[in-house]
Backbone bond lengths (Angstrom), bond angles and torsions (degrees), N, CA, C in turn:
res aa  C-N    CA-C-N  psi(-1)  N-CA   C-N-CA  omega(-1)  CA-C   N-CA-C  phi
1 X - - - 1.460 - - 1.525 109.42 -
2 X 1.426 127.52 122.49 1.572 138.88 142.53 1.382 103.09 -17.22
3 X 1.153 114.84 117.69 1.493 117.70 154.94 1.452 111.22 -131.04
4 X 1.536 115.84 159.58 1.231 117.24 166.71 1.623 101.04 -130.52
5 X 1.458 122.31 139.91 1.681 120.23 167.39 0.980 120.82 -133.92
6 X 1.333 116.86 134.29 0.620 108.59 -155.83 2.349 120.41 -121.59
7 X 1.135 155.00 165.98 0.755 133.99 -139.15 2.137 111.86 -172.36
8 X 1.084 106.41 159.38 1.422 100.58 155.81 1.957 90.56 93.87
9 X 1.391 122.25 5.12 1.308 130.57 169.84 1.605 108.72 -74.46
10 X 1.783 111.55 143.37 1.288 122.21 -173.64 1.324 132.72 -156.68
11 X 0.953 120.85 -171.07 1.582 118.50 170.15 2.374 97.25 -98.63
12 X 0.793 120.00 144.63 1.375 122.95 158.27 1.874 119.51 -172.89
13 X 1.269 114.88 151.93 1.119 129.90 -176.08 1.157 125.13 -64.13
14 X 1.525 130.02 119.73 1.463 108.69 -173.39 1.696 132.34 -60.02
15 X 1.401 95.78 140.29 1.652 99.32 174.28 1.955 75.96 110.04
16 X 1.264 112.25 13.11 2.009 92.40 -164.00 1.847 75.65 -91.48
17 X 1.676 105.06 -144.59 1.117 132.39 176.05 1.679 123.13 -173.99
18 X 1.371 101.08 137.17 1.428 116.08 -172.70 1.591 105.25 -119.87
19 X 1.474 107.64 139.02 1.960 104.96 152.96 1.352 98.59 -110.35
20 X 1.448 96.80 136.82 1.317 93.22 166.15 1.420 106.35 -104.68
21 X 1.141 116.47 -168.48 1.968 121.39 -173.92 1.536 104.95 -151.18
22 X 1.403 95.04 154.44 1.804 105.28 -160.79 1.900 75.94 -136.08
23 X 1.443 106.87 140.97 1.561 115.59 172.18 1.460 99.33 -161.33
24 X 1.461 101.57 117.46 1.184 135.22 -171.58 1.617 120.69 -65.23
25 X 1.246 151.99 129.89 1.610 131.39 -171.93 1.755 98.69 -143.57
26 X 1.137 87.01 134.96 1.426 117.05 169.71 1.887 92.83 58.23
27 X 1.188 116.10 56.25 1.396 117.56 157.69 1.477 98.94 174.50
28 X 1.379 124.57 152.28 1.657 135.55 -175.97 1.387 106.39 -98.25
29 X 1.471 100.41 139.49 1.841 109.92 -171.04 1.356 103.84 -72.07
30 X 1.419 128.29 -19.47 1.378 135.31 -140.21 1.661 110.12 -63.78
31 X 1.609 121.25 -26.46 1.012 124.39 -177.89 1.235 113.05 -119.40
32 X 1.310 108.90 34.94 2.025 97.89 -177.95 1.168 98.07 -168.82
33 X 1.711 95.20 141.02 1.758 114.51 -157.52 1.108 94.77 -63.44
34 X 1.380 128.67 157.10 1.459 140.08 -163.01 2.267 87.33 -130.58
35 X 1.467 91.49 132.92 1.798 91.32 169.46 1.463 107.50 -150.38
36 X 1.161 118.75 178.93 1.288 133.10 -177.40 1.544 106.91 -141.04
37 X 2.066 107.01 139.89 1.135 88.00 -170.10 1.718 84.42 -141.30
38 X 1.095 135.05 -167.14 1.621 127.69 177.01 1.540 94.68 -175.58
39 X 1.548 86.94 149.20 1.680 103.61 -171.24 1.993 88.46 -124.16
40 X 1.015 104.17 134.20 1.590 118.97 146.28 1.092 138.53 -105.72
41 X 1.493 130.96 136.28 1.490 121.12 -154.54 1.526 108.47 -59.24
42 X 1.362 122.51 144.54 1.427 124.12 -170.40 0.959 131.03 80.27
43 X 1.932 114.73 -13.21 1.264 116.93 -175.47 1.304 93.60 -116.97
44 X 1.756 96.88 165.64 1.939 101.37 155.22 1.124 110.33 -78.54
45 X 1.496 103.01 166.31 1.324 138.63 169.71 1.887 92.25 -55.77
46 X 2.084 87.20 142.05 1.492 97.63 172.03 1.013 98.13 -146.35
47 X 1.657 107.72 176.25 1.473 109.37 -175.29 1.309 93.78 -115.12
48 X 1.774 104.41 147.48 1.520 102.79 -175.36 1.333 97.64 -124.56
49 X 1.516 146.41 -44.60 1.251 126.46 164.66 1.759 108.56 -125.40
50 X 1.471 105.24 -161.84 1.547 116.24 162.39 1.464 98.34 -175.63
51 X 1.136 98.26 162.31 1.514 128.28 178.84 1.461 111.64 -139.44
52 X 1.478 108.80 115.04 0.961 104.27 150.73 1.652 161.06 -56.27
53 X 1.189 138.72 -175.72 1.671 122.29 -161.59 1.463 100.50 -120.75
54 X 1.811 118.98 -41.05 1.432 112.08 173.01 1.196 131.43 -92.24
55 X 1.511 114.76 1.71 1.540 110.61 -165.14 1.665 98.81 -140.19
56 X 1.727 111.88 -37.21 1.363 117.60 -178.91 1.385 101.37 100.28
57 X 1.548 106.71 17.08 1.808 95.07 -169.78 2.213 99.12 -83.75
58 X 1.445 92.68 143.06 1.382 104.17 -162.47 1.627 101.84 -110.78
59 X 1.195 126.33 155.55 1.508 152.24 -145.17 1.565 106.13 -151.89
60 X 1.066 92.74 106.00 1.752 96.29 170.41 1.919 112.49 -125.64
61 X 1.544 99.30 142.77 1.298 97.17 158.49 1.683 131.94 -68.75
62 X 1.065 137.04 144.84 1.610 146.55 -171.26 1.482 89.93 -39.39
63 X 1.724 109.19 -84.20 1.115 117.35 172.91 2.115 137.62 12.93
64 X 1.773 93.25 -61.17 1.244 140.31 -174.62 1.571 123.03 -85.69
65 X 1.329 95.49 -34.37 1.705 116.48 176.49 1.446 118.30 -10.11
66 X 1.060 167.85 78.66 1.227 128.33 161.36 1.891 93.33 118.53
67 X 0.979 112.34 -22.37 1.486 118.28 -177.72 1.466 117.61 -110.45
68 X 1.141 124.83 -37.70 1.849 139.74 177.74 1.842 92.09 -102.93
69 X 1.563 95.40 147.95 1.556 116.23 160.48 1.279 100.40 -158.07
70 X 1.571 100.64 148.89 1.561 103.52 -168.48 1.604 103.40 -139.05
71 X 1.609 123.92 126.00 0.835 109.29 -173.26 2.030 110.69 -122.09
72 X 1.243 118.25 -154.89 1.222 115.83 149.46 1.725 133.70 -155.15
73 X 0.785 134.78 157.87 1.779 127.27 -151.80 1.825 85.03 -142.50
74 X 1.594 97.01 93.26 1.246 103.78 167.30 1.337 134.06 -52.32
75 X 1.540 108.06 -50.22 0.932 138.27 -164.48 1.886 109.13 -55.62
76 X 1.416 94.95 -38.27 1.695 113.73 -175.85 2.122 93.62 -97.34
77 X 1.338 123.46 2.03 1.860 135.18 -170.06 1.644 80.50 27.56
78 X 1.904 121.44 78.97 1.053 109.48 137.36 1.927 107.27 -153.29
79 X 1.157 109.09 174.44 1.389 125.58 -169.61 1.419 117.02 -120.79
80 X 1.487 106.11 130.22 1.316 113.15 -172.13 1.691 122.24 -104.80
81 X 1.098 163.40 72.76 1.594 151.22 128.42 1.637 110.45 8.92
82 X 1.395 124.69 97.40 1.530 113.95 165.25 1.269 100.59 -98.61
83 X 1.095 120.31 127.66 1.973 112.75 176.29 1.743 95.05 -129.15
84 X 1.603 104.49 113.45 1.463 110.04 162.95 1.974 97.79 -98.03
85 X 1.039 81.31 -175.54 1.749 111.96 162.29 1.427 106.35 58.56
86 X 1.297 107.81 4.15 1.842 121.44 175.57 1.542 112.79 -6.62
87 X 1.740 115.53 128.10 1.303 111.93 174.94 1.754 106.06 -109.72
88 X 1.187 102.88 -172.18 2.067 107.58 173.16 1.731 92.35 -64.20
89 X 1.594 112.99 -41.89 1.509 123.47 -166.62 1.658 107.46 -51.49
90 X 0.656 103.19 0.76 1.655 105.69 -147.38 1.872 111.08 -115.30
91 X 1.590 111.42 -1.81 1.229 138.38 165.79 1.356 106.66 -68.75
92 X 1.222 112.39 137.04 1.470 125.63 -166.76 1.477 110.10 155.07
93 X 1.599 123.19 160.94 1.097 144.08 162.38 1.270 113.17 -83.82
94 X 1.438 136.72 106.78 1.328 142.61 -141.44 1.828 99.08 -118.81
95 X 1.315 116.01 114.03 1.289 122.48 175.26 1.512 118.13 -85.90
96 X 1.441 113.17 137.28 1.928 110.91 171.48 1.794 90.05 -95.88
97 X 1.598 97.15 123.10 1.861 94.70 162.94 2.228 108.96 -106.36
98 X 0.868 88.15 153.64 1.352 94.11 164.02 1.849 118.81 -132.66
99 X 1.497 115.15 106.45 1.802 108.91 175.94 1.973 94.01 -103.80
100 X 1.173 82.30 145.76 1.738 118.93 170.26 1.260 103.57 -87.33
101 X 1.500 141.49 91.37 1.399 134.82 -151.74 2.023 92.26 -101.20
102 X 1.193 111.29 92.91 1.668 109.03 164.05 1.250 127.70 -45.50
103 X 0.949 117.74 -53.79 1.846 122.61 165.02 1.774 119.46 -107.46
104 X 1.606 112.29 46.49 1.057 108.13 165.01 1.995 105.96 82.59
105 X 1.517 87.22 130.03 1.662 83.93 -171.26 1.283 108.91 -75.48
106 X 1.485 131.10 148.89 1.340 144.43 177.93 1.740 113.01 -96.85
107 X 1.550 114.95 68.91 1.335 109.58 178.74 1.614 124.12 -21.71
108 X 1.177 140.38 -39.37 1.031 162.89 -150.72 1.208 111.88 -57.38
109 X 2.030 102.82 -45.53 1.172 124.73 -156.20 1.647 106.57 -113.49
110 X 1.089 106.06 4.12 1.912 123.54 -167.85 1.769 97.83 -41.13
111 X 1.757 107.74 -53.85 1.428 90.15 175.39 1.422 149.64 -74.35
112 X 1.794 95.10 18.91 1.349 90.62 -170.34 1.542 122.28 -97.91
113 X 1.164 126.01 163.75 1.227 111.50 -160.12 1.830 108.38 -81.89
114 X 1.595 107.50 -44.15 1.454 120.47 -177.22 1.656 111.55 -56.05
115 X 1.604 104.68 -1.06 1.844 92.43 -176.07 1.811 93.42 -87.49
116 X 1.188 99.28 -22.94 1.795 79.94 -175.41 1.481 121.01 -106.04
117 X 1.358 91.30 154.92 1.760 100.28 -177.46 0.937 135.54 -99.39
118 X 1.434 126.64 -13.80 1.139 141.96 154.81 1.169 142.05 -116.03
119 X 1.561 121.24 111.31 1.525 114.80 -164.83 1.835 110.65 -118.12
120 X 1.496 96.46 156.80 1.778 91.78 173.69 0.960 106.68 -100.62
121 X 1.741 137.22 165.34 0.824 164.78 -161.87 1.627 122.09 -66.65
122 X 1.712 112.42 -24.20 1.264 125.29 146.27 1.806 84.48 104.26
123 X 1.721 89.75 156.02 1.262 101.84 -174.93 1.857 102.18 -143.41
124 X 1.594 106.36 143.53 1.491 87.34 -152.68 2.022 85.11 -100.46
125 X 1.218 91.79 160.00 1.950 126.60 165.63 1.123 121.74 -115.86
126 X 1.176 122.04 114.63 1.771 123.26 169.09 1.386 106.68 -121.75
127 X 1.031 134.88 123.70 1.153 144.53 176.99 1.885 107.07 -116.66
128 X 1.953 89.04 125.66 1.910 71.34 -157.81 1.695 59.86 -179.60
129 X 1.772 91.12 132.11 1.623 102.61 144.73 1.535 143.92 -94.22
């Protein structure tokens, strides 16, 4: 079975900063867009970044702008979440997705949830003093 796990979730203070980490098992990241998505209680599920698989081109939500970067370190098939400048907003159970794009990924669609196929189990963030 595909797994993704994911890790590096916490309690921290706003304005703090967390990475979280995405590590891939029994399949290689090398060809499939890597994203991040997080649900907060009461809310839907959103998408907060992606990375692409052929170019590395990256996708962020507004939200996230300027505050999250997400990268990936093939070499180790894992994925990184850097989140500085942490708000209360910013609490949530944070998912690693991985899609296998067959005809080439369609940036367009990075936030949607049905493009990817593999998700981890989620790791939670509270940011709260």
């Amino acid at each position: 079975q595909l797994q993704l796990v994911e890790s590096g979730g916490g309690l921290v203070q706003p304005g703090g900063s967390l990475r979280l980490s995405c590590a891939a098992s029994r399949f290689t990241l090398d060809y499939y867009a890597i994203g991040w998505f997080r649900q907060a209680p009461g809310k839907e599920r959103e998408g907060v970044s992606c990375i692409s698989s052929e170019f590395g081109t990256t996708y962020y939500a507004d939200p996230v702008k300027g505050r999250f970067t997400i990268s990936r370190d093939n070499a180790n098939n894992t994925a990184y979440l850097q989140m500085n400048s942490l708000k209360p907003e910013d609490t949530a159970v944070y998912y690693c997705v991985a899609s296998l794009p067959l005809q080439g990924f369609d940036g367009s669609k990075w936030s949607e949830p049905l493009v990817y196929d593999i998700w981890g189990q989620g790791t939670q963030v509270t940011v709260s003093s």
